[in-house]
C-alpha positions in Angstrom: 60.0 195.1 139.3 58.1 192.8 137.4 57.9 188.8 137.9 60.4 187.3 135.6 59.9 184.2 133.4 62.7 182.0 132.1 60.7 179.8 129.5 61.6 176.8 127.5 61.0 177.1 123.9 61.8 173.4 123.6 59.4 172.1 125.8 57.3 174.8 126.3 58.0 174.2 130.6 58.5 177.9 132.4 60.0 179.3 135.8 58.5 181.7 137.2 60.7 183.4 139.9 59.8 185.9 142.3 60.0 189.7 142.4 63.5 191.0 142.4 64.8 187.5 142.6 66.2 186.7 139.0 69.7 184.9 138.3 72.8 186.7 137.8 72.5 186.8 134.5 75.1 187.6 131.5 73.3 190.9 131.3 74.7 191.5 134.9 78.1 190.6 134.0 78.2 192.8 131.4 77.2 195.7 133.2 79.8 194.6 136.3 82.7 194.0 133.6 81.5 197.2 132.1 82.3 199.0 135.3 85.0 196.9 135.9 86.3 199.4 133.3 86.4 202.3 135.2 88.3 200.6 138.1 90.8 199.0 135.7 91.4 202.1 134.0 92.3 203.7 137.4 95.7 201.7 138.9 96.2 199.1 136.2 98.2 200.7 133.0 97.8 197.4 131.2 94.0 196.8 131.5 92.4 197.1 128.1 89.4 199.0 129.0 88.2 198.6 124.9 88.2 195.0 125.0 86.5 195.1 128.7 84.0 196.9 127.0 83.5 194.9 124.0 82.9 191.7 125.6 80.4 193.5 128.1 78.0 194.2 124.8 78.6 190.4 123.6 77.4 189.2 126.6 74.4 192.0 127.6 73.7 190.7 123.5 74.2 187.0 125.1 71.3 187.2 127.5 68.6 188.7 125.3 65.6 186.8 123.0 65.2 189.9 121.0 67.7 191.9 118.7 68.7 195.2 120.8 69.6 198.9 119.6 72.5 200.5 120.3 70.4 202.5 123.3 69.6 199.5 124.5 73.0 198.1 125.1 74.1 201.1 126.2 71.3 201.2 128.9 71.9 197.6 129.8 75.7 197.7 130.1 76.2 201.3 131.0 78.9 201.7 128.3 78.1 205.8 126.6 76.3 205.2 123.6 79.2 206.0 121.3 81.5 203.6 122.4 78.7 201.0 122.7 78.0 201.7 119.1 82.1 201.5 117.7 82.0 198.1 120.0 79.2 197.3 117.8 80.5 198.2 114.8 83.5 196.4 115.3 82.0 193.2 116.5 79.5 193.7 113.1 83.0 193.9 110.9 84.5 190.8 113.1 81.4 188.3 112.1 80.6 188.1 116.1 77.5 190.7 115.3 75.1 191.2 113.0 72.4 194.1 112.4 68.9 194.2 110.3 67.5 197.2 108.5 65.9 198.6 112.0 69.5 199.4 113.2 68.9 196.4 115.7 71.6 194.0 116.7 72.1 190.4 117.7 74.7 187.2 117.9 75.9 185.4 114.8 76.9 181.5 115.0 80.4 182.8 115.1 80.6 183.6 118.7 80.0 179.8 119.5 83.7 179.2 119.1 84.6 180.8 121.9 82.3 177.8 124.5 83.3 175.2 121.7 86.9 176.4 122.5 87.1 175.9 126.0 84.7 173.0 126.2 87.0 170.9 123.5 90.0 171.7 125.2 88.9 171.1 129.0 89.8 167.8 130.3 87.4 168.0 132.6 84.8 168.7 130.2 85.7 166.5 127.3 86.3 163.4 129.7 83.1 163.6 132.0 80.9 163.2 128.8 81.5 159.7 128.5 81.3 159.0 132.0 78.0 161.3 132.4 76.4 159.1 129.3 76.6 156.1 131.3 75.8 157.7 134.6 72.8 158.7 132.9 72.0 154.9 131.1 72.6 153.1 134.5 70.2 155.7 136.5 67.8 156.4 133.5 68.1 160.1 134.4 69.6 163.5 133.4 73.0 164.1 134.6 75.5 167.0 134.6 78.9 168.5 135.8 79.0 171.3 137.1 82.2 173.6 138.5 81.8 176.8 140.4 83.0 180.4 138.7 82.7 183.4 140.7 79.8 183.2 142.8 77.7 180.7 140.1 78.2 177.2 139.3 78.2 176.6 135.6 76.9 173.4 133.5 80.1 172.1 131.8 78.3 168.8 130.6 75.4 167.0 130.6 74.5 163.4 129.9 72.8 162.4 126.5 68.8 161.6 127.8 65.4 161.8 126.3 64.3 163.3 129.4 63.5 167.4 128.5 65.5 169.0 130.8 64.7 173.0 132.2 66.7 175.5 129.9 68.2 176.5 133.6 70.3 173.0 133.4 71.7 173.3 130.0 75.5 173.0 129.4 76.9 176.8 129.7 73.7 177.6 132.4 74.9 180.1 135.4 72.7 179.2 138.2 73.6 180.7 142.2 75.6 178.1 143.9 73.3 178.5 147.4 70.3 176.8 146.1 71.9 174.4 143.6 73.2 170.5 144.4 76.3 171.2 143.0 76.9 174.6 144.2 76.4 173.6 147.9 78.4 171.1 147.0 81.7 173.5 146.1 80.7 175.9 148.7 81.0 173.2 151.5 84.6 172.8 150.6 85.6 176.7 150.4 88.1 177.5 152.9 86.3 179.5 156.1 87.8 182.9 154.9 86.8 182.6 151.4 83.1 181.3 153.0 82.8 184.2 154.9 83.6 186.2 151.7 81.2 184.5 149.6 78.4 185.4 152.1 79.0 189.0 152.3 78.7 189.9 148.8 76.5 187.2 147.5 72.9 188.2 147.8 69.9 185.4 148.7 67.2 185.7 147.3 64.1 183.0 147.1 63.3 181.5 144.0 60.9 179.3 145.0 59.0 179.3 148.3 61.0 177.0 149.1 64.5 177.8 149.1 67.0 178.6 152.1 67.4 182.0 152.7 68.7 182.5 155.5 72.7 182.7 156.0 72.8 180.7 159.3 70.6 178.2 157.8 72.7 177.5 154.9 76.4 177.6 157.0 74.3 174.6 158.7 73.7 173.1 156.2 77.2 173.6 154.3 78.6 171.6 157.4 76.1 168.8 157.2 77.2 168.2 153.6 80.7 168.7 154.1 80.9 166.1 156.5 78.2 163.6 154.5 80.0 163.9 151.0 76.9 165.0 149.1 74.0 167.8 148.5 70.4 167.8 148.1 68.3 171.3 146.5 64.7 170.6 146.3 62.7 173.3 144.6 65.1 175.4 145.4 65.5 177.0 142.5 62.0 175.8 140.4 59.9 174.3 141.3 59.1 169.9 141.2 62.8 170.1 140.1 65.1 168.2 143.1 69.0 167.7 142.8 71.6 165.5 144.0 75.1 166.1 143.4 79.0 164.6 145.2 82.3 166.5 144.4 84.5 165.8 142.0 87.9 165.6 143.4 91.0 165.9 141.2 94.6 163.6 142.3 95.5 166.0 144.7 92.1 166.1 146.7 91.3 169.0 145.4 87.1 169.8 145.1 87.0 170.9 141.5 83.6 170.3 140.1 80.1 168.6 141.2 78.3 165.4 139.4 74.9 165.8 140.1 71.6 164.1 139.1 68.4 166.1 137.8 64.4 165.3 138.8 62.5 167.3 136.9 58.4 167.3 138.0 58.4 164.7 139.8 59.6 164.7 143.7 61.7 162.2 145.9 62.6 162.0 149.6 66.1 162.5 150.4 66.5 159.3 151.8 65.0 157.1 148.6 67.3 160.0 146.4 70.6 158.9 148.4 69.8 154.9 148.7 69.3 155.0 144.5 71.5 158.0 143.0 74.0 158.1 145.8 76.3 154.7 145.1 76.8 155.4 141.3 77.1 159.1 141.5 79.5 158.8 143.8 81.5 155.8 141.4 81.2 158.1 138.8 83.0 160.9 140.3 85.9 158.8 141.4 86.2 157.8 137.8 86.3 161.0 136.8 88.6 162.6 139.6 91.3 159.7 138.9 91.9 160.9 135.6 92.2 165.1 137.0 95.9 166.2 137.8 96.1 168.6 140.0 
């Protein structure tokens, strides 16, 4: 397998990770809910295996720079190419799709009001913003909230700065939770049985030479922030990029998202990181949390 390369168009910045290492990416959720299908199918008589299959080609469409043929979504998702193509054709008819002369397909605006949806109508979402702005003013430097779904933390907001910031950090991003601020940050607070779960189907891979691998490493250091409140990833994911994030926790104590700061290509200790981000990120999150029912 080749080297993949997650590039910036903005800012022209890349990540190179390593061989076999890439992200879990909407292509792979399309091809799991794809054969999440089959399983569904089999001893659930209410599981719309059509629909399954139609949101597995919007998102293997989701995670592509290039328009793709019906081949190629039925390759990438492993949907038969006739019912990749009536998903197609349906999504085309719905305004979600659209095609070009070469019989190649790609994502209209329209499927942006499904992420405007949900972000507009999560409280957590729609009330960190303002906090994150001013996190962001006070510290001068990119922040973001970040909850954990699956086995991935996802961006749910970001602060307004003029800092670029990596297209790996942008609001909707799925990034591992094992070598993210945030993610170590939700993992720490897992109950032991849903731990152990997450280690045994989660799969480490190095992104950097620098990130933690190694499972025993990791439950270490999953303690160690447990008990200090907050996380530190530094090029653990790309590199000259280092992250520290505290939890968010709603009225009933409950961990439900991570606030995090971003460095991007620059580096800092963990101890000048804590005495300068650690204080207001940690405000910030109470703010936030006060306002989260359980």
């Amino acid at each position: 397998m080749e080297d993949t390369e997650i590039a910036s168009h903005a800012s022209g910045a890349s990540m190179t990770l390593p061989r076999g290492s890439e992200t879990r990416s909407p292509a792979g959720d399309a091809t799991a809910l794809a054969a999440a299908t089959i399983e569904g199918m089999s001893d659930d008589p209410d599981f719309v295996a059509a629909l399954a299959r139609g949101l597995a080609v919007l998102l293997a469409l989701s995670d592509k720079r290039r328009r793709m043929s019906i081949a190629q979504v039925s390759h990438l998702t492993g949907i038969p190419r006739a019912t990749a193509r009536r998903s197609l054709h349906t999504l085309v008819r719905l305004g979600f799709v659209a095609v070009d002369d070469a019989r190649r397909f790609y994502l209209r605006p329209r499927v942006l009001s499904f992420s405007h949806a949900y972000l507009s109508a999560s409280p957590i979402a729609v009330m960190s913003q303002p906090i994150l702005d001013r996190l962001g003013e006070t510290l001068r430097e990119a922040c973001s909230l970040a909850t954990l779904d699956g086995d991935e933390i996802v961006y749910l907001a970001r602060s307004a700065t003029s800092r670029i910031m990596s297209p790996s950090l942008n609001v909707g991003r799925r990034l591992p939770a094992y070598c993210t601020s945030v993610g170590r940050v939700m993992l720490a607070h897992l109950p032991p049985e849903e731990l152990d779960r997450y280690f045994a189907r989660v799969r480490l891979v190095a992104y950097t030479e620098h990130t933690i691998v190694d499972e025993r490493e990791l439950r270490a250091m999953l303690a160690r922030v447990r008990d200090q409140g907050y996380a530190l990833a530094s090029e653990q994911i790309e590199p000259r990029l280092s992250t520290l994030a505290v939890p968010v926790r709603d009225t009933g104590g409950q961990v439900v998202a991570g606030i995090n700061v971003i460095l991007q290509n620059r580096l800092m200790n963990a101890e000048e990181m804590s005495s300068r981000f650690l204080r207001p990120l940690q405000d910030a999150a109470l703010e936030l949390g006060s306002a989260l029912l359980p």
